[in-house]
N, C-alpha and C positions, 0 to 999 in steps of 0.2 A: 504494500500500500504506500502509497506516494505520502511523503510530507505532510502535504497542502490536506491530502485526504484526512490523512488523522488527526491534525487539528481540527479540521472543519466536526469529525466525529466528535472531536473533544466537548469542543463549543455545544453541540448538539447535545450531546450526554447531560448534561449540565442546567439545560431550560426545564424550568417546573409551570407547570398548568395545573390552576384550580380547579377546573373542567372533570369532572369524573369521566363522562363520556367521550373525551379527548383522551385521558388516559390509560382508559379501557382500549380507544382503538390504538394507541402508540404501543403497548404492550401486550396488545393481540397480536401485532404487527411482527414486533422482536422475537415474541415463542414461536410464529409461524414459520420464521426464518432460520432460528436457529435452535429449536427446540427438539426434542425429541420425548414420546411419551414410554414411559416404561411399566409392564402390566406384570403383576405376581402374584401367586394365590393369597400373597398377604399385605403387602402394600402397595398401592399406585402413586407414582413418580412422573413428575415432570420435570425433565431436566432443558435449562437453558445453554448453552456452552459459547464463548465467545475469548476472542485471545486482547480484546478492550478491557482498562480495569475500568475507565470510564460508562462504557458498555454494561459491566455487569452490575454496577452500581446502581444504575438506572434502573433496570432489571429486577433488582431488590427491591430498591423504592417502593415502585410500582406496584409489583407484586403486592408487598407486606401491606400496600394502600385498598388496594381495591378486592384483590381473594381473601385476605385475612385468614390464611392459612399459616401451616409450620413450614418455615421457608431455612435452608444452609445455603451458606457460601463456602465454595473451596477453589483453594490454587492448587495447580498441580503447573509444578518449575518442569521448566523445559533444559537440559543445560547443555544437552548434545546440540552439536551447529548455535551454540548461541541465542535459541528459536524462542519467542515471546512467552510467557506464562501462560497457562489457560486456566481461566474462569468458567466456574460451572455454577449458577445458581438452578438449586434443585427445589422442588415445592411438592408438597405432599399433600393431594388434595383425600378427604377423605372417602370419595365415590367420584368416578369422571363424568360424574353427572354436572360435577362444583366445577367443571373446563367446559361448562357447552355457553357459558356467558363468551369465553376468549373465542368462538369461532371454529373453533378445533375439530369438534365433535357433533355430529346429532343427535336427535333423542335416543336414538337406539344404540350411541356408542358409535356408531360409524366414524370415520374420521371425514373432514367437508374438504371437498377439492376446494381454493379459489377463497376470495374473502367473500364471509359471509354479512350480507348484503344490509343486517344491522348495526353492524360496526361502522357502518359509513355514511348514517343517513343526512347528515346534517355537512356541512362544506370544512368546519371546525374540525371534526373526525376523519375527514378526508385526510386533510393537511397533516393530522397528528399520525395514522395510518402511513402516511407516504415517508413521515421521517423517522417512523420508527423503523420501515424497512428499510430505508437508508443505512441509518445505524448500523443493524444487523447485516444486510447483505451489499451493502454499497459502494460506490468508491469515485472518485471525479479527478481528474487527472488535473498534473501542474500549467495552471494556465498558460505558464511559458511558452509551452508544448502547446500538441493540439486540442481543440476543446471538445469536452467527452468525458460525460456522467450515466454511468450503469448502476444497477442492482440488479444482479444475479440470482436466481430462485430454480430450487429443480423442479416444480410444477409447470406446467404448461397452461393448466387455466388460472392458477395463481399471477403467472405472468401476463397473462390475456386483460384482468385484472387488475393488476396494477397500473399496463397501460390504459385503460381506460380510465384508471384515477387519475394517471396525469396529462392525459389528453382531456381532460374535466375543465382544466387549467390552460389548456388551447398551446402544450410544451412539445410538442409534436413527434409524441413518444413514440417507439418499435421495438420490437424485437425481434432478436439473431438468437441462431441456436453456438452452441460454444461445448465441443462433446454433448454432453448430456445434462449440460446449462442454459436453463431457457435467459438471456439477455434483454432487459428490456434495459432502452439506451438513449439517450439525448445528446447531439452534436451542434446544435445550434449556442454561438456563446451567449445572445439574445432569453435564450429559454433557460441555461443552465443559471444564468442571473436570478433570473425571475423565480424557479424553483429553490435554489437558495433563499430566496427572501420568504417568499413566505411557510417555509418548513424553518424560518428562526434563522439561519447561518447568518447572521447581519455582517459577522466581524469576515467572514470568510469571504461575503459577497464583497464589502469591499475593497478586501485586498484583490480580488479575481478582477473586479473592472478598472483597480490603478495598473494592477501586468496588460487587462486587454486593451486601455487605453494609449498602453503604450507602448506597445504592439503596434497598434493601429497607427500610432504615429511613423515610427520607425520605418514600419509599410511603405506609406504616404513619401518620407522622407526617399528611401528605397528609389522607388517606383519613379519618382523625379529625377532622381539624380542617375540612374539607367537610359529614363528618356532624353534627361540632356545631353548624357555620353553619347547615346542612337544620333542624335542630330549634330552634336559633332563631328561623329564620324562621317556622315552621312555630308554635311560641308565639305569637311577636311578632302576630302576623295571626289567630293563633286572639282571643288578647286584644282585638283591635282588634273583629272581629264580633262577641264578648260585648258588647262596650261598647254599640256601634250598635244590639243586638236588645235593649239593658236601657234605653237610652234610649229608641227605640222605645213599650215596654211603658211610660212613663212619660209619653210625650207622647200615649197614645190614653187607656188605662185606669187608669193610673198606677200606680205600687210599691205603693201601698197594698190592691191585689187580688191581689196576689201572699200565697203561703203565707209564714209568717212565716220558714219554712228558707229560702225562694227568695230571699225582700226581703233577709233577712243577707248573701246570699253576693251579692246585686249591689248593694247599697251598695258592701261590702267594694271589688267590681271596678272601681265609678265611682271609688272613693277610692282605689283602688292601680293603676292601668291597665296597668301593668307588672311587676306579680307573677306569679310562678308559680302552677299549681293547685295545688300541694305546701304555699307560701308561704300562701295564700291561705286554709287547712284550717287554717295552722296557727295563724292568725289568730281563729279561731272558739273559740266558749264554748259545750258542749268540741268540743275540738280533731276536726276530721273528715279524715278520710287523705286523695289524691289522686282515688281512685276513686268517694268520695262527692260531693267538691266536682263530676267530674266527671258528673256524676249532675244535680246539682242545676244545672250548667251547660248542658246537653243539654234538660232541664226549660223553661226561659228560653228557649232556642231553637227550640224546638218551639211555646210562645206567640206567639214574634214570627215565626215562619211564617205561625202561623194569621191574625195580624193585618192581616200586610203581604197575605193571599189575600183580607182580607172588604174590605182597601182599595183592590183592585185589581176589586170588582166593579162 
C-alpha cells in the first residue's frame, strides 16, 4: 500500500459519527470485507482480520457501540520478511441471529451475496458504507503517479454493488476482474477528489489537489515549452532551405534575374540567416508584415525547384 494510501486510511480510521445508522453501515461494511464467520457446536465467532492498527481500532469501536456483544482484540507479530502485525478483532455473538442486523446473514442463516439493501437506505449510510469499505478493502495510489482509486472485494455482486453506491454519486465507477478479485475502480482525478470529500478524507483531498494542481501546471509549462522548441525548429530549418534555394538561384542564374521584391528579401536572408519572417518584413523599405515576406519567400522557392528539375535533366 502506497504512503499517501495509508495515511488517507489513517485519517479515515479516526472520524467518529453520532449516526447509529451510519455506523451500522460503516461496520457492516468493514466485516463484509474483511470478516470471516466461524461456526462450532459450541460457540459462534466473528472474526474481523486487518494488518491496520488504525483499522482495527475502528472495528472495536464500533463493534463494542452498536452489537454490545463480548468483543477481543489480538496481534499476532509478523517478524519473518519484516511483514506488518495483524489484527484480529473477534466478537462473539450469542446466536447468528445477533449478525443479521450487519447484513451478513438471512433469517434462515444463509449468508447474503451483495449489500443488503437496508444498510443503505438513507445517502448518510451510503457515504459511511462506501468508507468503510475503503478502509477495509481499498487503496488510491500516489497522486504523483497516475490517478486511480480501487476497493477490491471477492464477491461479484458485492462489487456490482458497490459500484452502484458510487455511481449514486455520479464517480463513474467499474469494475475489472484481477484473478479472482472483483475490482471496482475510479480513474478520473475529478471523481477521486470528490469521493474523498465526502467519505471525510479532507486532509488527504487536499494534499491530492496541491500534487494535481501541480501537475497540471508542470503539464501546461511542458506542453509550451515543447511547442516552442517545435517552432523553433521548425524556423530554424525553414531559414536554413531559404538560404540553400537563394544561393542556388545565385550560383545558376544569379540574384540579379530575380524581381527586385524577390533580390530584397534574399539578400536580407543571406545577410541575416537567422531572422525571423516577422524580423525580416521589418527590415524592408517599407516595412512588409509576415504574410508578405512569406509570399515573397514561397516565390524563391518555387524558382529553385524549377532549377534544381532542368539540372537534374
Amino acid at each position: 500500500m502506497s504512503s499517501f494510501s495509508a495515511e488517507t486510511k489513517d485519517e479515515l480510521a479516526r472520524i467518529e459519527i453520532d449516526s447509529q445508522c451510519c455506523n451500522l453501515a460503516e461496520l457492516a461494511a468493514l466485516v463484509r470485507m474483511d470478516g470471516t464467520i466461524e461456526i462450532s457446536d459450541q460457540t459462534h465467532a466473528l472474526s474481523v482480520t486487518t494488518e491496520n492498527a488504525a483499522v482495527a481500532r475502528k472495528v472495536y469501536r464500533l463493534a463494542k457501540s452498536i452489537l454490545e456483544l463480548p468483543i477481543d482484540i489480538m496481534v499476532r507479530r509478523r517478524l519473518r520478511l519484516k511483514k506488518n502485525n495483524s489484527y484480529t478483532v473477534k466478537i462473539y455473538p450469542r446466536s447468528l441471529k445477533e449478525l443479521e442486523k450487519l447484513g451478513l446473514l438471512d433469517q434462515d442463516g444463509e449468508v447474503l451475496a451483495g449489500i443488503a439493501p437496508g444498510l443503505v437506505q438513507n445517502k448518510c449510510d451510503k457515504i459511511a458504507y462506501l468508507r468503510g469499505a475503503f478502509l477495509a478493502g481499498g487503496s488510491i495510489n500516489n497522486p504523483e503517479g497516475t490517478y486511480h482509486l480501487e476497493i477490491i472485494t471477492n464477491d461479484s455482486q458485492h462489487a456490482e454493488d458497490l459500484t452502484n453506491l458510487m455511481n449514486y454519486f455520479q464517480l463513474g465507477a467499474k469494475i475489472s476482474l484481477r484473478k479472482n478479485w472483483h475490482v471496482v475502480y475510479v480513474k478520473e482525478s475529478e471523481n477521486i477528489v470528490d469521493f474523498l470529500g465526502f467519505i471525510g478524507a479532507h486532509r488527504a483531498l487536499l494534499e491530492f489537489e496541491n500534487v494535481r494542481v501541480l501537475k497540471d501546471v508542470r503539464n501546461k509549462v511542458n506542453r509550451l515549452v515543447n511547442c516552442e522548441t517545435a517552432n523553433l525548429t521548425k524556423t530554424v530549418m525553414a531559414a536554413i532551405r531559404q538560404k540553400e534555394n537563394i544561393q542556388l538561384i545565385a550560383n545558376t542564374i544569379g540574384l540579379q534575374a530575380l524581381s527586385p521584391p524577390l533580390r530584397e528579401i534574399a539578400l536580407l536572408r543571406l545577410e541575416y540567416p537567422d531572422a525571423s519572417l516577422k524580423e525580416l518584413g521589418e527590415m524592408l523599405t517599407p516595412k512588409v508584415g509576415k504574410s508578405g515576406v512569406n509570399h515573397r519567400m514561397r516565390k524563391i522557392d518555387e524558382l529553385a525547384e524549377k532549377l534544381r528539375k532542368q539540372q537534374a535533366k
